[in-house]
SELO-937336 format. One line per 2 residues: their letters; for each residue x, y, z of C-alpha. Coordinates in steps of 0.25 Angstrom, whole numbers, padded with zeros to 4 digits. Each point is the difference from the previous one (the first is absolute). Example, Ala and Ser with C-alpha at 12.3 -4.5 7.8 and 13.67 -1.06 7.14 Angstrom:
<atoms>
AS> 0049,-0018,0031  0006,0014,-0002 $
</atoms>
This chain:
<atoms>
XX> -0112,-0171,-0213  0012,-0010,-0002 $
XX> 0005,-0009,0011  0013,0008,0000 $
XX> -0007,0012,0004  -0009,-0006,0011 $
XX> 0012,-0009,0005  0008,0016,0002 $
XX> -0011,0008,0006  -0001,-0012,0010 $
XX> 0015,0002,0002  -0002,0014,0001 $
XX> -0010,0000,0010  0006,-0010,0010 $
XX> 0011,0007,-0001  -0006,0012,0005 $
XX> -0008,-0006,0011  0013,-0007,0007 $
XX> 0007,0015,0000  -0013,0006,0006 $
XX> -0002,-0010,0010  0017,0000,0003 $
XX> -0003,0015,0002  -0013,-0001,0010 $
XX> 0009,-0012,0007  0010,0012,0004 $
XX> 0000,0003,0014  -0005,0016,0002 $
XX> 0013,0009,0003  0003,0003,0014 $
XX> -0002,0014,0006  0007,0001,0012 $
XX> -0008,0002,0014  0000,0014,0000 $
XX> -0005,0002,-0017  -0010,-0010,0002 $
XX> -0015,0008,0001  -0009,0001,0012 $
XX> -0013,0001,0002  -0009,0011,0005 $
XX> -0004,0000,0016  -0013,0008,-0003 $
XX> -0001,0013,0007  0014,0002,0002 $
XX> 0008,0011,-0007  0008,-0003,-0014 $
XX> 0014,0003,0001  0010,-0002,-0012 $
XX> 0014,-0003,-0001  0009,0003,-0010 $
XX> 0014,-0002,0002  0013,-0010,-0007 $
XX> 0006,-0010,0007  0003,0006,0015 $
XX> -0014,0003,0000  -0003,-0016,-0003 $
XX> 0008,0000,0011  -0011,0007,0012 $
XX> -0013,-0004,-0009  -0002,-0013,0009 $
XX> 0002,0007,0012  -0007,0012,-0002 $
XX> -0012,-0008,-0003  0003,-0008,0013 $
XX> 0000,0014,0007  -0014,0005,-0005 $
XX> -0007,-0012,0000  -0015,0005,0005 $
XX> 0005,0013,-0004  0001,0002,-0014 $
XX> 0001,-0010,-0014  0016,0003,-0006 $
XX> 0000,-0004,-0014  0011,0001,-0010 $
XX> 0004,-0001,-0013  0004,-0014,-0004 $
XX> 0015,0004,-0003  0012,0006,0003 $
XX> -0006,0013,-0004  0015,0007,-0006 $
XX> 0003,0014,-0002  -0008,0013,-0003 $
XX> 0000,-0003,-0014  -0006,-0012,0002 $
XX> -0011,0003,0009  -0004,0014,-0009 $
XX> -0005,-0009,-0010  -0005,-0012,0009 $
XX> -0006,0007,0011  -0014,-0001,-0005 $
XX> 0001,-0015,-0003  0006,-0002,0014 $
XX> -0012,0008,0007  -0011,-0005,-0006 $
XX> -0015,0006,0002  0000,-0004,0014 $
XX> -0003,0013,0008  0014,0001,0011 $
XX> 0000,0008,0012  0015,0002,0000 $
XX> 0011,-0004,-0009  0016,0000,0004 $
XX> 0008,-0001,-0009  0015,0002,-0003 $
XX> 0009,-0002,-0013  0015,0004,0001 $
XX> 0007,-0011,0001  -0001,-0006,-0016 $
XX> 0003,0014,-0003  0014,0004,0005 $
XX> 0005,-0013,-0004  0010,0002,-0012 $
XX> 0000,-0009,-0012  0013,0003,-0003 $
XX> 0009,0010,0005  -0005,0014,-0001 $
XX> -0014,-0007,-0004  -0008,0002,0008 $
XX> -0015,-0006,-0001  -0007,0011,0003 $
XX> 0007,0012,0003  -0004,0011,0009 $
XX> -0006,0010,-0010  -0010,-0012,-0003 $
XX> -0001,-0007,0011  -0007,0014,0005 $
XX> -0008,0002,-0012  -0007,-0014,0001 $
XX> -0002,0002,0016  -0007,0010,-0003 $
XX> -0008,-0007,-0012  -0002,-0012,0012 $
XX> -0006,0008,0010  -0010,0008,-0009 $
XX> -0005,-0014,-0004  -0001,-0004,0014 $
XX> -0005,0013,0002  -0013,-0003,-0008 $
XX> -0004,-0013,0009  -0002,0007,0012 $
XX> 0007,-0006,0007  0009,0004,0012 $
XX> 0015,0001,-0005  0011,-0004,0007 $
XX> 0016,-0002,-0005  0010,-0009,0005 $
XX> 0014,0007,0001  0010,-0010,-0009 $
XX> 0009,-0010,0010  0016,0001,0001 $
XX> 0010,-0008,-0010  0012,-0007,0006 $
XX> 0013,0005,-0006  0001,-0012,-0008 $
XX> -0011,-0011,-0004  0003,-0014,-0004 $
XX> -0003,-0006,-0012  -0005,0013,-0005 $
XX> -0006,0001,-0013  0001,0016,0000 $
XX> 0009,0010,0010  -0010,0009,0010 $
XX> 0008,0012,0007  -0002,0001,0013 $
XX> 0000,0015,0000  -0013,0001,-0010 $
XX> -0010,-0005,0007  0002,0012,0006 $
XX> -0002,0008,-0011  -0012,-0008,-0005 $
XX> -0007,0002,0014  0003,0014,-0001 $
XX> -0008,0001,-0013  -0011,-0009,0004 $
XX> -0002,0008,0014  -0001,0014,-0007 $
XX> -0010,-0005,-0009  -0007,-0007,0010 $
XX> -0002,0014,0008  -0001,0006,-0013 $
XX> -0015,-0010,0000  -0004,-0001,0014 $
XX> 0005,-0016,0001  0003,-0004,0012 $
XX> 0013,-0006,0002  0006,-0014,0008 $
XX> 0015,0001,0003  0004,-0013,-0003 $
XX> 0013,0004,-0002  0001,0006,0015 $
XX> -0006,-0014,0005  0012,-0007,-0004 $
XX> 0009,0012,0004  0010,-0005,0010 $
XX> -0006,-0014,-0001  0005,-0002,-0013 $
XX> 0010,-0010,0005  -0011,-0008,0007 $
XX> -0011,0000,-0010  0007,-0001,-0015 $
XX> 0007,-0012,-0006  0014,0000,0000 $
XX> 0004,0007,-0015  -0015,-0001,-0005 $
XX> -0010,0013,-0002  -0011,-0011,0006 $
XX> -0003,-0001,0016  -0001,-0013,0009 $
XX> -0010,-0004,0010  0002,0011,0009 $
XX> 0002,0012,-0009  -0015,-0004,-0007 $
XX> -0007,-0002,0013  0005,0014,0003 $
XX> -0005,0006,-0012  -0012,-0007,0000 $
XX> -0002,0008,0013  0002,0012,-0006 $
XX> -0007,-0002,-0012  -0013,-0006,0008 $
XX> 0001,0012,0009  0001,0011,-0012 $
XX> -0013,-0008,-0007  -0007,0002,0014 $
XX> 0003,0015,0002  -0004,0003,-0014 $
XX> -0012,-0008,0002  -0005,0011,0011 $
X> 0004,0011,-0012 $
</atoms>
């Protein structure tokens, strides 16, 4: 072999060592607190979260309220609409056994991608409940549904519209085909109620301190009850 070509393949291969090593140098992304994963406490129920961002919101303190009660796990990201969970629901559960799993998606799905758009409509956002709950169904688990939370009038520095009047509408659909499977149902909704003003951020569809802590309560509480199921 010519010197030439010794002298390029030596190039070549330093080359591709310093990008591998640059690459392993990189620090791990960050998951916030409440994606990062847990471990098991033997003997103690499975529960399963799946939820988007309002749901990141009461994972920590759900886990603070059944600490010796059950293990809460999650799927390591904002878990999106209907649309999106249909497809990822299998990947998110795993082949862990669960006792219960609640659950809510509502949220990504009203929101409107444009006006008149919206991301999943209600004819659809129907049709993939009903694909969700049959594969949650199959696990065995104990269901339970998490009504979608209120929208403000107006959010800043929004990337898509929300009307406040359709999380009404989604919920509706949600709750008949809940009833329509047997799911138990936590009314998140109704535990913000008249609280709203207290436990949302001013213009934001996310909750502060307060509003989490009460839904973690509730959510804790609903995980507990369908525990004696």
């Amino acid at each position: 072999m010519k010197l030439k070509t010794l002298l390029a393949l030596l190039l070549s291969s330093l080359v591709l060592a310093a990008g591998s090593a640059r690459a392993d140098d990189q620090p791990a992304r960050k998951l916030s607190p409440s994606l990062r994963p847990v471990e098991d406490t033997p003997g103690l129920p499975r529960v399963f979260l799946i939820g988007d961002s309002v749901s990141m919101g009461y994972t920590l303190g759900v886990r603070q309220e059944l600490v010796g009660k059950a293990n809460v796990h999650r799927p390591p990201t904002n878990c999106g609409s209907s649309a999106s969970g249909r497809q990822k629901i299998k990947e998110w559960l795993g082949a862990g056994k669960w006792d219960v799993i609640h659950f809510n998606f509502g949220l990504h799905d009203m929101k409107y991608l444009k006006p008149g758009r919206q991301n999943v409509p209600p004819d659809r956002y129907e049709r993939y409940l009903k694909d969700i709950v049959k594969q949650l169904k199959a696990t065995g688990a104990t269901l339970v549904f998490a009504t979608t939370t209120p929208v403000p009038e107006a959010v800043k520095n929004a990337h898509y519209e929300r009307i406040p009047a359709d999380v009404g509408r989604y919920n509706e659909i949600a709750l008949r085909v809940m009833k329509e499977n047997g799911v138990l149902i936590d009314d998140l909704h109704a535990v913000a109620g008249s609280n709203i003003a207290e436990y949302q951020i001013p213009n934001d569809v996310h909750f502060n301190k307060t509003g989490n802590a009460a839904f973690a309560k509730a959510v804790a509480a609903s995980i507990l009850s369908a525990l004696k199921k």
